[in-house]
N, C-alpha and C positions, 0 to 999 in steps of 0.2 A: 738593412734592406729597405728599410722605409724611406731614407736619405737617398737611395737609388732611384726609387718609386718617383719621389718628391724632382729630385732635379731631372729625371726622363720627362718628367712633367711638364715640370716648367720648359726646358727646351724646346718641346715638342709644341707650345703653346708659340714661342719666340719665335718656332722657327714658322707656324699657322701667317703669320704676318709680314713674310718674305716671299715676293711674287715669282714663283719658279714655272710659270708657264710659257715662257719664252722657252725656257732649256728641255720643256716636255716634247714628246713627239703627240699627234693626234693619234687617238684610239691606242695609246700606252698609259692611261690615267692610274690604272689601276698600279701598275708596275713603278710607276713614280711617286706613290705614295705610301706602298712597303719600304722603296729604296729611303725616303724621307723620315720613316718610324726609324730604320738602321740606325741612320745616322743619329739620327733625333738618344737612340738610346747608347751607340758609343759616345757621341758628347755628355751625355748626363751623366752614365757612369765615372767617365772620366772626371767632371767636375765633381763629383761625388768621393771621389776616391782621392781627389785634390782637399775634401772639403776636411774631410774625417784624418786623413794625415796631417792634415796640418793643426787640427783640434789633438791628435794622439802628440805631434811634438810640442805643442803649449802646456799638454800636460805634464810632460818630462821633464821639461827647463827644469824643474825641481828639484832634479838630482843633480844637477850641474853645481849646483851650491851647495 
């Protein structure tokens, strides 16, 4: 859970620094910056869920041998 926490985090910081007012409407501020949490928290989970699979199959190699 913390690994979820941590890279929603960070994404959400990555994405603070990407100018998406061009793609807003006026007086939609509020609605484009839920849609941006969304996103912000399918991307982190996903990396998160890339992060932890890949640390569970480093683990395993061990039984291969």
């Amino acid at each position: 859970m913390i690994s979820h926490l941590v890279f929603i985090f960070i994404t959400w910081r990555v994405m603070q620094t990407i100018n998406f007012d061009p793609l807003i409407r006026k007086g939609r501020a509020m609605e484009a910056k839920i849609l941006l949490l969304f996103i912000a928290i399918a991307v982190g989970t996903s990396i998160s869920n890339f992060f932890l699979s890949f640390l569970q199959w480093s683990s395993d190699l061990v039984f291969l041998f």
